[in-house]
N, CA, C, O and CB atoms as a CASP TS submission, in Angstrom:
PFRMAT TS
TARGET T0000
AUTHOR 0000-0000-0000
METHOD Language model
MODEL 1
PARENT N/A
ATOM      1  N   UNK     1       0.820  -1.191   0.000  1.00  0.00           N
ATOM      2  CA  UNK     1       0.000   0.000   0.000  1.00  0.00           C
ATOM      3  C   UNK     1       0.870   1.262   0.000  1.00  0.00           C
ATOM      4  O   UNK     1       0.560   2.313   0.562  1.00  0.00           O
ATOM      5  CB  UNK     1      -0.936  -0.006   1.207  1.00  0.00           C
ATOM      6  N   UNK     2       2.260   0.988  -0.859  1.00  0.00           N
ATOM      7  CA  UNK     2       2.874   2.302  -0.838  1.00  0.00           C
ATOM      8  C   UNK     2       2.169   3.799  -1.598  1.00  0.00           C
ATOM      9  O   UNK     2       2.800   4.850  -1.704  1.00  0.00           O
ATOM     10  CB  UNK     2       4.204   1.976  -1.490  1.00  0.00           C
ATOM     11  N   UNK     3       0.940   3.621  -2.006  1.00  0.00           N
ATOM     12  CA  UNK     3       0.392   4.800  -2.881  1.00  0.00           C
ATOM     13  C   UNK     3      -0.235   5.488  -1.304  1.00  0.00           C
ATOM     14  O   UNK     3      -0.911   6.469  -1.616  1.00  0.00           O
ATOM     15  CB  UNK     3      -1.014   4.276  -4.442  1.00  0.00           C
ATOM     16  N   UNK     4      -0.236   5.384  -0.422  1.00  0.00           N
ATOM     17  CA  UNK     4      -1.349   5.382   0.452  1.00  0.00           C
ATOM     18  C   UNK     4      -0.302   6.697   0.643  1.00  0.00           C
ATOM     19  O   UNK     4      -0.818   7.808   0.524  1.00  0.00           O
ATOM     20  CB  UNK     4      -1.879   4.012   1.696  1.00  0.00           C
ATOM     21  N   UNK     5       1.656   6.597   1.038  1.00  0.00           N
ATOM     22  CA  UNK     5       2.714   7.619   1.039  1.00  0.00           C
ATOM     23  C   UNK     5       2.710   8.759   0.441  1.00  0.00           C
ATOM     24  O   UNK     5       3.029   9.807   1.002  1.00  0.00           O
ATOM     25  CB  UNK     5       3.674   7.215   0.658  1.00  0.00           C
ATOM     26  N   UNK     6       2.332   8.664  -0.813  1.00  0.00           N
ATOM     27  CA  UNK     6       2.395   9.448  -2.132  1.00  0.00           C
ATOM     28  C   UNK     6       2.529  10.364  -1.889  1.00  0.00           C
ATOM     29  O   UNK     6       3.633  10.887  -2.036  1.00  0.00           O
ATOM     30  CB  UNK     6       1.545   9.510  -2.986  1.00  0.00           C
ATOM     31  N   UNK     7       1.005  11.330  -1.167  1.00  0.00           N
ATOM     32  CA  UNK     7       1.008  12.737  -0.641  1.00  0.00           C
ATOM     33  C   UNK     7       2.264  13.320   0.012  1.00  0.00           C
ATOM     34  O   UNK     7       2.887  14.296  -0.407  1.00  0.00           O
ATOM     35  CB  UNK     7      -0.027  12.836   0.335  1.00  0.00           C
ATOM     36  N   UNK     8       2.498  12.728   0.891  1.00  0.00           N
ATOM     37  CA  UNK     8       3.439  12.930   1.826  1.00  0.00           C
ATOM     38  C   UNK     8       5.048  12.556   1.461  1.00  0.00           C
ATOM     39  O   UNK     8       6.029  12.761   2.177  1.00  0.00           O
ATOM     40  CB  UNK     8       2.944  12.170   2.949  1.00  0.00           C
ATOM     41  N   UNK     9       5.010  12.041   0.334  1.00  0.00           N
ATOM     42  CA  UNK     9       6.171  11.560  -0.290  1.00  0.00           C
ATOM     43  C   UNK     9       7.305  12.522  -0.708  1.00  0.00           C
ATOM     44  O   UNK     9       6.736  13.495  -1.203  1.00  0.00           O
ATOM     45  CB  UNK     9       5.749  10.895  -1.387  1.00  0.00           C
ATOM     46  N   UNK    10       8.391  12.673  -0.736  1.00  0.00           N
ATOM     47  CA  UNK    10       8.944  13.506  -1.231  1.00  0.00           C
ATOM     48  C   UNK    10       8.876  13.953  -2.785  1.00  0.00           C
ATOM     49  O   UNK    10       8.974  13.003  -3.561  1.00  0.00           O
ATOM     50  CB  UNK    10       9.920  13.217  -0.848  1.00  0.00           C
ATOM     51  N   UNK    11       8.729  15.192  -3.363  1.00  0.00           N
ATOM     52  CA  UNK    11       8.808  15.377  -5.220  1.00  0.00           C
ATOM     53  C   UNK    11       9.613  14.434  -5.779  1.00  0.00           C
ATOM     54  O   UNK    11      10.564  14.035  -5.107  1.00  0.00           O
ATOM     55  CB  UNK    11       9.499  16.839  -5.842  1.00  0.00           C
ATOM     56  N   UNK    12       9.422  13.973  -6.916  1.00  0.00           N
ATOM     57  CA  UNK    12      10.384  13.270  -7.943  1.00  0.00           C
ATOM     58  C   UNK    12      11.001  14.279  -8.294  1.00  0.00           C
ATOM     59  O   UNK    12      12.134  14.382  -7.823  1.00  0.00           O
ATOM     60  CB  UNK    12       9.849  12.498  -9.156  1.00  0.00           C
ATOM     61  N   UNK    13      10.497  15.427  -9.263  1.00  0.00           N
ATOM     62  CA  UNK    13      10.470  16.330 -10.077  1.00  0.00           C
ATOM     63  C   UNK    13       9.118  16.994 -10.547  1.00  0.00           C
ATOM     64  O   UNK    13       7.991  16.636 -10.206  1.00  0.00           O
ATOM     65  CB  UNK    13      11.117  15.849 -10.985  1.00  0.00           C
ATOM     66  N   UNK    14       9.451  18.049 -11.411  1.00  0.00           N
ATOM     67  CA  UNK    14       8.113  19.074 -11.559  1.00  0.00           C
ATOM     68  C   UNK    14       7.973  18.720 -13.025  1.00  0.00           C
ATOM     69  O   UNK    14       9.015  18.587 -13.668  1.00  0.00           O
ATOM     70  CB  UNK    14       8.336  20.978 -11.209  1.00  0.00           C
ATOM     71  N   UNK    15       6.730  18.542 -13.668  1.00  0.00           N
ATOM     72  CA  UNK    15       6.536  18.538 -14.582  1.00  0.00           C
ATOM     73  C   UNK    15       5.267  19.754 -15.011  1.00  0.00           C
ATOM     74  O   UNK    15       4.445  20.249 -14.241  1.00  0.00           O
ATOM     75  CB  UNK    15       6.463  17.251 -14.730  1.00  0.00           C
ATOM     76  N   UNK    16       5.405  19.966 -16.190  1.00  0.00           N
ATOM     77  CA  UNK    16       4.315  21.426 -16.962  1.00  0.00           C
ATOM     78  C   UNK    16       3.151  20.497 -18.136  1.00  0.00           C
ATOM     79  O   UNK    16       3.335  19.812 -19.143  1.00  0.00           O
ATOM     80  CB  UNK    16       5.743  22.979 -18.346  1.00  0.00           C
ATOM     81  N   UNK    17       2.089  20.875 -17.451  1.00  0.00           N
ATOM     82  CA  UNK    17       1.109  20.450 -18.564  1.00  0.00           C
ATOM     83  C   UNK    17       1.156  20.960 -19.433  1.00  0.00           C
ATOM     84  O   UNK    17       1.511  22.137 -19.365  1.00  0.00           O
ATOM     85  CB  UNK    17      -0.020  20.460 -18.447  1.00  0.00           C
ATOM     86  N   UNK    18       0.756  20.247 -21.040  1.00  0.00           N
ATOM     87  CA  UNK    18       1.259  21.083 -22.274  1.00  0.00           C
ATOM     88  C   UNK    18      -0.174  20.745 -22.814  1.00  0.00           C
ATOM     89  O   UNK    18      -0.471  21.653 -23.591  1.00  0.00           O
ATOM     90  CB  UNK    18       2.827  20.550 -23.281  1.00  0.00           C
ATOM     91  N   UNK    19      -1.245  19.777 -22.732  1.00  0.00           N
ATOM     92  CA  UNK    19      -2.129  19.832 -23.568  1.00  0.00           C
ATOM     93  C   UNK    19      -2.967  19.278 -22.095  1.00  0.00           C
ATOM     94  O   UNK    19      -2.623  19.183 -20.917  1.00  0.00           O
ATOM     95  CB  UNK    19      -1.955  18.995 -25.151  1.00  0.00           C
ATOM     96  N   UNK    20      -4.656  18.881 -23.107  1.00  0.00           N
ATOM     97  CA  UNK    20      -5.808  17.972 -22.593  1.00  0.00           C
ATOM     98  C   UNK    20      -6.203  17.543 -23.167  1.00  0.00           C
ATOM     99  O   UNK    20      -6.758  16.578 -22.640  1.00  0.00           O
ATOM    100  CB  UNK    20      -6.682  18.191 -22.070  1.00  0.00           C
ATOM    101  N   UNK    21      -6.335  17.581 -24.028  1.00  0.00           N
ATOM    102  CA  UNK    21      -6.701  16.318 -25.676  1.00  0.00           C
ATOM    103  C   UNK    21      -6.358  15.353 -25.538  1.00  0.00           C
ATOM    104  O   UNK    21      -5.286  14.932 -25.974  1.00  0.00           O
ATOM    105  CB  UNK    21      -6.066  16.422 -27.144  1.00  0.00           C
ATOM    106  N   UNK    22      -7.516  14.448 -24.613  1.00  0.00           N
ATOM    107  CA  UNK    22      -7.542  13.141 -24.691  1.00  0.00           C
ATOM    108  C   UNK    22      -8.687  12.695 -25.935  1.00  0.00           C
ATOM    109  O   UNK    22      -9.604  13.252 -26.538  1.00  0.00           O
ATOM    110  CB  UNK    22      -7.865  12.608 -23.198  1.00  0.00           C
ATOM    111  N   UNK    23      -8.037  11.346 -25.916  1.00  0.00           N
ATOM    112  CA  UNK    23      -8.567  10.569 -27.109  1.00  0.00           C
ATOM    113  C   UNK    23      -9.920   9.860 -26.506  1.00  0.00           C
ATOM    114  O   UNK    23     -10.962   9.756 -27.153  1.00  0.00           O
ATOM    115  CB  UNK    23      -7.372   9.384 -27.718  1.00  0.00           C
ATOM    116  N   UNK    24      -9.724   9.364 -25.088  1.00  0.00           N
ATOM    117  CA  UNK    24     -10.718   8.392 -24.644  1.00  0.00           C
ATOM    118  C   UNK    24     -11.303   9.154 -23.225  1.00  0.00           C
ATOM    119  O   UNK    24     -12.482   9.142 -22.869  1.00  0.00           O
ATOM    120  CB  UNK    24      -9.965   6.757 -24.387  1.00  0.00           C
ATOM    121  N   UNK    25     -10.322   9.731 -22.604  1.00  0.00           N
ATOM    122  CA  UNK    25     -10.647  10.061 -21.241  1.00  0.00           C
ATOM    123  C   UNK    25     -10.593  11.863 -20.990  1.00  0.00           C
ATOM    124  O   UNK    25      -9.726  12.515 -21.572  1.00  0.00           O
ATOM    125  CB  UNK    25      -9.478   9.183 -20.249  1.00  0.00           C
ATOM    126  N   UNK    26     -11.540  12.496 -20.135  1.00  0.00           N
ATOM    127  CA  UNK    26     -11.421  13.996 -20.084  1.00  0.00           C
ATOM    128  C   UNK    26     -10.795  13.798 -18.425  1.00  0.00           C
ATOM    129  O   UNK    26     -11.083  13.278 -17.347  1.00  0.00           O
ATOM    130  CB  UNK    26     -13.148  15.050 -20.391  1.00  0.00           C
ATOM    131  N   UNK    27      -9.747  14.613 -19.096  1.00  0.00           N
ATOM    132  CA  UNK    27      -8.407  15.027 -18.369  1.00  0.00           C
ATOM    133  C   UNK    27      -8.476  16.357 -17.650  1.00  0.00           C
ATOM    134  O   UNK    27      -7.907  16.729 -16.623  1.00  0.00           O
ATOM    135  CB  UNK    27      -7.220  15.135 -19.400  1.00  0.00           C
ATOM    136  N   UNK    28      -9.612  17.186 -18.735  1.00  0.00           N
ATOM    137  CA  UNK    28      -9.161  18.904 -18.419  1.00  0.00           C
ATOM    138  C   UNK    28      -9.886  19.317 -17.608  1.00  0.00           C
ATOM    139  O   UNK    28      -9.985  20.543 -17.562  1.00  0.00           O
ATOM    140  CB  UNK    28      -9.248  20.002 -19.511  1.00  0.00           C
ATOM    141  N   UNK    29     -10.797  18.392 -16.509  1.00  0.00           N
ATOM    142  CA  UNK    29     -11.213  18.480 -15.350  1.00  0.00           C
ATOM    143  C   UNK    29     -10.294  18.605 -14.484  1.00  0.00           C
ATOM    144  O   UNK    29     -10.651  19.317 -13.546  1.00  0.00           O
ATOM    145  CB  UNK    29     -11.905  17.632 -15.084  1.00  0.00           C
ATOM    146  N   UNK    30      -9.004  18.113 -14.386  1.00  0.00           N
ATOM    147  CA  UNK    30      -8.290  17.546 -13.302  1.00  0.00           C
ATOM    148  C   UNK    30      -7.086  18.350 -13.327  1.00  0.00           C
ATOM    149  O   UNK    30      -6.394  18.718 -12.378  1.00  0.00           O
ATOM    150  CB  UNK    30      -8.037  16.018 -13.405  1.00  0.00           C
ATOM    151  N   UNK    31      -6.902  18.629 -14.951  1.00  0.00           N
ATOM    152  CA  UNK    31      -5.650  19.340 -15.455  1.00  0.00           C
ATOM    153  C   UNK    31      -5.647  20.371 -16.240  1.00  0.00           C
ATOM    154  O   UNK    31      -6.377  20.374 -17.231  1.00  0.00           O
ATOM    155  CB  UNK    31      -4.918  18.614 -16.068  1.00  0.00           C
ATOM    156  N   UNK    32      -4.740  21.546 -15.911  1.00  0.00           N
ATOM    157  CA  UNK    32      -4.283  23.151 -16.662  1.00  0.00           C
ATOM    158  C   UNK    32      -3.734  22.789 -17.080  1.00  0.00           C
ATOM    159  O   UNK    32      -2.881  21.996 -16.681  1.00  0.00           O
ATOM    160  CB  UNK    32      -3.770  24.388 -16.253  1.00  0.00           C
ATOM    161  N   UNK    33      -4.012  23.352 -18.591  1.00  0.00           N
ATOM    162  CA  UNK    33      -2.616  23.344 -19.290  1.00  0.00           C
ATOM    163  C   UNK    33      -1.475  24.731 -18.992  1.00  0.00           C
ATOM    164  O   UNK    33      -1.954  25.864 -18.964  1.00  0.00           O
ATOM    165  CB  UNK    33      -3.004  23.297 -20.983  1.00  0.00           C
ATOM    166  N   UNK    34      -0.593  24.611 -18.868  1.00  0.00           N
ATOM    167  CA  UNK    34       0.575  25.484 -18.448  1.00  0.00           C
ATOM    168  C   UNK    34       0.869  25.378 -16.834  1.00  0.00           C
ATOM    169  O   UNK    34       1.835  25.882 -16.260  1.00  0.00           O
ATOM    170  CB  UNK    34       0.234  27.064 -18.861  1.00  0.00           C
ATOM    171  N   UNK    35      -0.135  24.644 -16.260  1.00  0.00           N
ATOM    172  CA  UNK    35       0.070  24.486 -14.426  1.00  0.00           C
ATOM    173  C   UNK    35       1.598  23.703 -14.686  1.00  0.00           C
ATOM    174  O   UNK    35       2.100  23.132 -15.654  1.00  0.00           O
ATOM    175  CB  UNK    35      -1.501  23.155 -13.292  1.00  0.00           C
ATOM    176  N   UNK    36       2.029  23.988 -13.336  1.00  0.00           N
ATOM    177  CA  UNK    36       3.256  22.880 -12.931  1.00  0.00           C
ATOM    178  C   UNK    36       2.805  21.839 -11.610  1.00  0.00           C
ATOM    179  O   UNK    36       2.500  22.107 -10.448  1.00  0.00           O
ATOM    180  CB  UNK    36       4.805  23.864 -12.380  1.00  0.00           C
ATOM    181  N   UNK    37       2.911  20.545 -12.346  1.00  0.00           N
ATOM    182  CA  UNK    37       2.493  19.680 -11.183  1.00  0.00           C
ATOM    183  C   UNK    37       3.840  18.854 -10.512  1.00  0.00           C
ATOM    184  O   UNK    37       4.817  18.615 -11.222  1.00  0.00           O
ATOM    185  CB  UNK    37       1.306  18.560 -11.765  1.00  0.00           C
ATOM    186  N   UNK    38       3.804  18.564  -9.491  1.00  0.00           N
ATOM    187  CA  UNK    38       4.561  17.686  -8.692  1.00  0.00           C
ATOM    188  C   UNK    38       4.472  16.372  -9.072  1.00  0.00           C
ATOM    189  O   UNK    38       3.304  15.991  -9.138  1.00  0.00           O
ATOM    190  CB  UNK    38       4.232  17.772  -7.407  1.00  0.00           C
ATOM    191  N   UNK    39       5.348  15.492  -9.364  1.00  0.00           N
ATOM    192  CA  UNK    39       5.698  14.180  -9.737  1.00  0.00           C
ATOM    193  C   UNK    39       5.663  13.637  -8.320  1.00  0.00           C
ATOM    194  O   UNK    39       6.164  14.380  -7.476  1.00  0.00           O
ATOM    195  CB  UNK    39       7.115  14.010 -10.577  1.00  0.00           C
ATOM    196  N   UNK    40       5.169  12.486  -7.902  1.00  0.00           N
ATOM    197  CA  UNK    40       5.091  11.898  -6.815  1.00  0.00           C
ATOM    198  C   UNK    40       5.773   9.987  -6.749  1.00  0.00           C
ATOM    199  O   UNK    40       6.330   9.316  -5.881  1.00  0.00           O
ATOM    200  CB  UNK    40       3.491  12.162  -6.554  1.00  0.00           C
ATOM    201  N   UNK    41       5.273   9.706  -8.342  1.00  0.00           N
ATOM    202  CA  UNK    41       5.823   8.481  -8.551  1.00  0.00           C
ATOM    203  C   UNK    41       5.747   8.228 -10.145  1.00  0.00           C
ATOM    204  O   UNK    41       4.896   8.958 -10.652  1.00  0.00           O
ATOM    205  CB  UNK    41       5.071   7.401  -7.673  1.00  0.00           C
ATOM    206  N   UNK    42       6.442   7.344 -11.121  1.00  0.00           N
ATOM    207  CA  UNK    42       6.574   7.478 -11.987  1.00  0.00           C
ATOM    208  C   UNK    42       7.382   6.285 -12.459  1.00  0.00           C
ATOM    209  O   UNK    42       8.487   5.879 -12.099  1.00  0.00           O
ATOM    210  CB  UNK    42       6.852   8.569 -12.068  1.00  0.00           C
ATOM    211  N   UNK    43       6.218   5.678 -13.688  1.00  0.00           N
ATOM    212  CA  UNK    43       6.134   4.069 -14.166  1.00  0.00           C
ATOM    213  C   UNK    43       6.783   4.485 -15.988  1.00  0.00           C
ATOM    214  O   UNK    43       6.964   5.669 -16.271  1.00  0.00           O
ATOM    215  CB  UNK    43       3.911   3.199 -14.041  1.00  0.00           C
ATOM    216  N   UNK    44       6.967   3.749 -16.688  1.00  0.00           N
ATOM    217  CA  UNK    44       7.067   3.892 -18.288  1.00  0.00           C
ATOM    218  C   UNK    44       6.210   4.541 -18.932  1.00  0.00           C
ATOM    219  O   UNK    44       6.449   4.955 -20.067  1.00  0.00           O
ATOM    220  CB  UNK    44       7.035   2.787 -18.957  1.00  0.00           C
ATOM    221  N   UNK    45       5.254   4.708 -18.418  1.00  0.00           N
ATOM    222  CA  UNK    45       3.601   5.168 -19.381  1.00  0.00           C
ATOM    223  C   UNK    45       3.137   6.449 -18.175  1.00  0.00           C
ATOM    224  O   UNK    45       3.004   7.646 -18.429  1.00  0.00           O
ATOM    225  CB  UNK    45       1.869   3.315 -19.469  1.00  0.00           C
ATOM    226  N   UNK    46       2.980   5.874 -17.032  1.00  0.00           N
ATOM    227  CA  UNK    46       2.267   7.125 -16.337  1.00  0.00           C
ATOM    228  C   UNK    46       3.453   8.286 -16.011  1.00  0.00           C
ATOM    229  O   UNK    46       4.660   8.258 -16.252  1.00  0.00           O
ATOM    230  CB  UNK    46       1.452   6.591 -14.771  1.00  0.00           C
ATOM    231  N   UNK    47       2.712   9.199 -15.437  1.00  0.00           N
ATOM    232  CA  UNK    47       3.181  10.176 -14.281  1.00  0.00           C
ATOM    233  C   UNK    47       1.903  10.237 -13.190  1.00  0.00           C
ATOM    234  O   UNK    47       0.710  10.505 -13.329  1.00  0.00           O
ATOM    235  CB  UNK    47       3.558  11.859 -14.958  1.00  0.00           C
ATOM    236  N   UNK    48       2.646   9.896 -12.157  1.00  0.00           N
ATOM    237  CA  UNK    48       1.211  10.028 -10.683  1.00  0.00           C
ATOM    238  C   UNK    48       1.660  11.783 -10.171  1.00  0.00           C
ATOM    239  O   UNK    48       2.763  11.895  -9.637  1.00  0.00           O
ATOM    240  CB  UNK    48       1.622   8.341  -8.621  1.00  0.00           C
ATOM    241  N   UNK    49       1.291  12.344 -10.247  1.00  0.00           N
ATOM    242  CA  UNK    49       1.287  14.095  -9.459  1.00  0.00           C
ATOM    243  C   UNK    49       0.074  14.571  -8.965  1.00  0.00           C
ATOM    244  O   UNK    49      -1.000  14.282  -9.493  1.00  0.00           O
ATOM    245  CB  UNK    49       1.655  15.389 -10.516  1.00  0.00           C
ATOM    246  N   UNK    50       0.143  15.034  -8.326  1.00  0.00           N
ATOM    247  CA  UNK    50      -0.945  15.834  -7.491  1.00  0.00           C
ATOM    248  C   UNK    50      -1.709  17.025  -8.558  1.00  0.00           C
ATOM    249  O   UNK    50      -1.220  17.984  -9.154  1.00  0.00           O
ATOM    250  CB  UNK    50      -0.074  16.693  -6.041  1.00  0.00           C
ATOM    251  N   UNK    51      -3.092  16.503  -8.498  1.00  0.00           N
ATOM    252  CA  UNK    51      -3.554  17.191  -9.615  1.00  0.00           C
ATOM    253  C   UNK    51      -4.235  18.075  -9.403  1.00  0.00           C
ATOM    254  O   UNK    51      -3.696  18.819  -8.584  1.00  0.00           O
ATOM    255  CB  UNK    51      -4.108  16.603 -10.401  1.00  0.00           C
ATOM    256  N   UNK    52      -5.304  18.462  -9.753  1.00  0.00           N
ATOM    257  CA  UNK    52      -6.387  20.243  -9.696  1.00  0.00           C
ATOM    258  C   UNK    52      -7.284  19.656  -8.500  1.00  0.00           C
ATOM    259  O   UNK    52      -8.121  20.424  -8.026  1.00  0.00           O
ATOM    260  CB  UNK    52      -7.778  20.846 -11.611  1.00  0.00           C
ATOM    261  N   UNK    53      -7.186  18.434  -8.001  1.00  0.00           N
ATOM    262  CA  UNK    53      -8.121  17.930  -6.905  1.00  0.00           C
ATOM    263  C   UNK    53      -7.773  18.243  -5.729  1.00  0.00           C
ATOM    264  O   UNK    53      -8.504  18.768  -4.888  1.00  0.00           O
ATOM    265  CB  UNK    53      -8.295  16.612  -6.851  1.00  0.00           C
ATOM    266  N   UNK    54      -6.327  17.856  -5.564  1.00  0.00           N
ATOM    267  CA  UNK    54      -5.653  17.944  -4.106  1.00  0.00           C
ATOM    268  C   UNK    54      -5.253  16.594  -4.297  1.00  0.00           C
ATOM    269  O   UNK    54      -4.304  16.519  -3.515  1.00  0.00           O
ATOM    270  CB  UNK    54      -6.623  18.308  -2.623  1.00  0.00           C
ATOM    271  N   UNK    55      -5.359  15.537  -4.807  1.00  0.00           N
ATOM    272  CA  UNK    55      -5.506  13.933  -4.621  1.00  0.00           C
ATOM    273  C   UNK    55      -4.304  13.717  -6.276  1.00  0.00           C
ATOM    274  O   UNK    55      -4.131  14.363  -7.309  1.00  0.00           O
ATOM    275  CB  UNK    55      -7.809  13.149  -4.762  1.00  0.00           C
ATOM    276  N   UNK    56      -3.713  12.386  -5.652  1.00  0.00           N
ATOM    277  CA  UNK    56      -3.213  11.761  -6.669  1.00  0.00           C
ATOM    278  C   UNK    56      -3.613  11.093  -7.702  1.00  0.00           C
ATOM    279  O   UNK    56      -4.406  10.166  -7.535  1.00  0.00           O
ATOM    280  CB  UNK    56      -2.691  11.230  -6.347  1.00  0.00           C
ATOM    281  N   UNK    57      -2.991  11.538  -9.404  1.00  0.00           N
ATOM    282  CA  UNK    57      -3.723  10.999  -9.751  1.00  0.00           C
ATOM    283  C   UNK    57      -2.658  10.623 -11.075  1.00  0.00           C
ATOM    284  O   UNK    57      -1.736  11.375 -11.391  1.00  0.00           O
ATOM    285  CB  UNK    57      -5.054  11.676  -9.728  1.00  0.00           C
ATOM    286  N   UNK    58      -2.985   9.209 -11.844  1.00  0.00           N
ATOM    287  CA  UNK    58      -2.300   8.787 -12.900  1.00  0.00           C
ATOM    288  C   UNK    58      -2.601   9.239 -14.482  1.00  0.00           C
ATOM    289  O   UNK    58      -3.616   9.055 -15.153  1.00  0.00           O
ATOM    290  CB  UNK    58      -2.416   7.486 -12.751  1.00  0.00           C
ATOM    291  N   UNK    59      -1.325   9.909 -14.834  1.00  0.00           N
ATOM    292  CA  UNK    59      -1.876  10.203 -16.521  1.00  0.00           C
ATOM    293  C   UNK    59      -0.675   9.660 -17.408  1.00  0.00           C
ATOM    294  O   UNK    59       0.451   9.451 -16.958  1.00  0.00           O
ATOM    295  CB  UNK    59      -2.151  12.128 -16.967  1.00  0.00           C
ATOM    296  N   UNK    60      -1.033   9.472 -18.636  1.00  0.00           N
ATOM    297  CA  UNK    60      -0.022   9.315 -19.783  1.00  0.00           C
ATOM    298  C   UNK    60       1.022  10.516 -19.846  1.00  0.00           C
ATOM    299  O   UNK    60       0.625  11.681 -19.822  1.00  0.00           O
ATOM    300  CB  UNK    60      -0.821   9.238 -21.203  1.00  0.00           C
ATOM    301  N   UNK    61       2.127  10.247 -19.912  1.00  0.00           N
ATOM    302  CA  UNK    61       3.293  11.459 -20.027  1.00  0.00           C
ATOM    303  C   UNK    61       2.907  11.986 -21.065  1.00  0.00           C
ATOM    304  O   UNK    61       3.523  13.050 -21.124  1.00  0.00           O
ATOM    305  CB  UNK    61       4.861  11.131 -20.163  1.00  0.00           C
ATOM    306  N   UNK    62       2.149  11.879 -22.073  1.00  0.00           N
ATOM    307  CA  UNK    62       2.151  12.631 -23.126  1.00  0.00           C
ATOM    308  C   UNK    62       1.552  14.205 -23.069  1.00  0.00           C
ATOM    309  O   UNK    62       1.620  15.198 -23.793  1.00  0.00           O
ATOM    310  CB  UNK    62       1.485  11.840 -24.019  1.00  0.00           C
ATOM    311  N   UNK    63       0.885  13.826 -21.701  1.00  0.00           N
ATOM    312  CA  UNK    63       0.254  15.472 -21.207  1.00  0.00           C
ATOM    313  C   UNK    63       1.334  16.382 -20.733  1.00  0.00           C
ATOM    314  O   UNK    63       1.008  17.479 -20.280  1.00  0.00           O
ATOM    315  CB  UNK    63      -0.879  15.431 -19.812  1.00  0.00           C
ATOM    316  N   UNK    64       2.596  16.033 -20.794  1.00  0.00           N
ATOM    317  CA  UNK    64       3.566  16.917 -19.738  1.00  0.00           C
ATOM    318  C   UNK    64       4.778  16.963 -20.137  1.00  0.00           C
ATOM    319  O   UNK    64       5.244  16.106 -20.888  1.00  0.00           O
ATOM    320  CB  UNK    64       3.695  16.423 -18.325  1.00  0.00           C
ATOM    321  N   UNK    65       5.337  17.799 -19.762  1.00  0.00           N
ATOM    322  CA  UNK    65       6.886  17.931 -20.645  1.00  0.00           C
ATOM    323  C   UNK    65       7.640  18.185 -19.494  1.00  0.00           C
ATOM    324  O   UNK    65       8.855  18.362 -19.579  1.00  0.00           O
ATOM    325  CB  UNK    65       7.138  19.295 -21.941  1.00  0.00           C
TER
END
């Protein structure tokens, strides 16, 4: 149950939203484009950062540079 840490986890790094143009899923509830979010944990495909909620949450890197 290490996601349970996350919040409290130290930054990976900062990443900048660059789009919301999802194909399948609406993103631009959760996410600004031009915000800078906090990296919290980070797989091949996702980035987990703290999003427009307060709460962690998983997206495709393709939203972030």
């Amino acid at each position: 149950m290490i996601h349970n840490n996350w919040v409290t986890s130290p930054t990976l790094k900062t990443v900048t939203c660059v789009h919301t143009d999802a194909k399948k899923f609406l993103v631009s509830n959760v996410l600004t484009v031009g915000k800078t979010y906090e990296v919290k944990n980070e797989t091949e495909e996702f980035l987990f950062v703290i999003d427009n909620t307060g709460k962690i949450g998983g997206y495709y890197k393709e939203y972030f540079q």
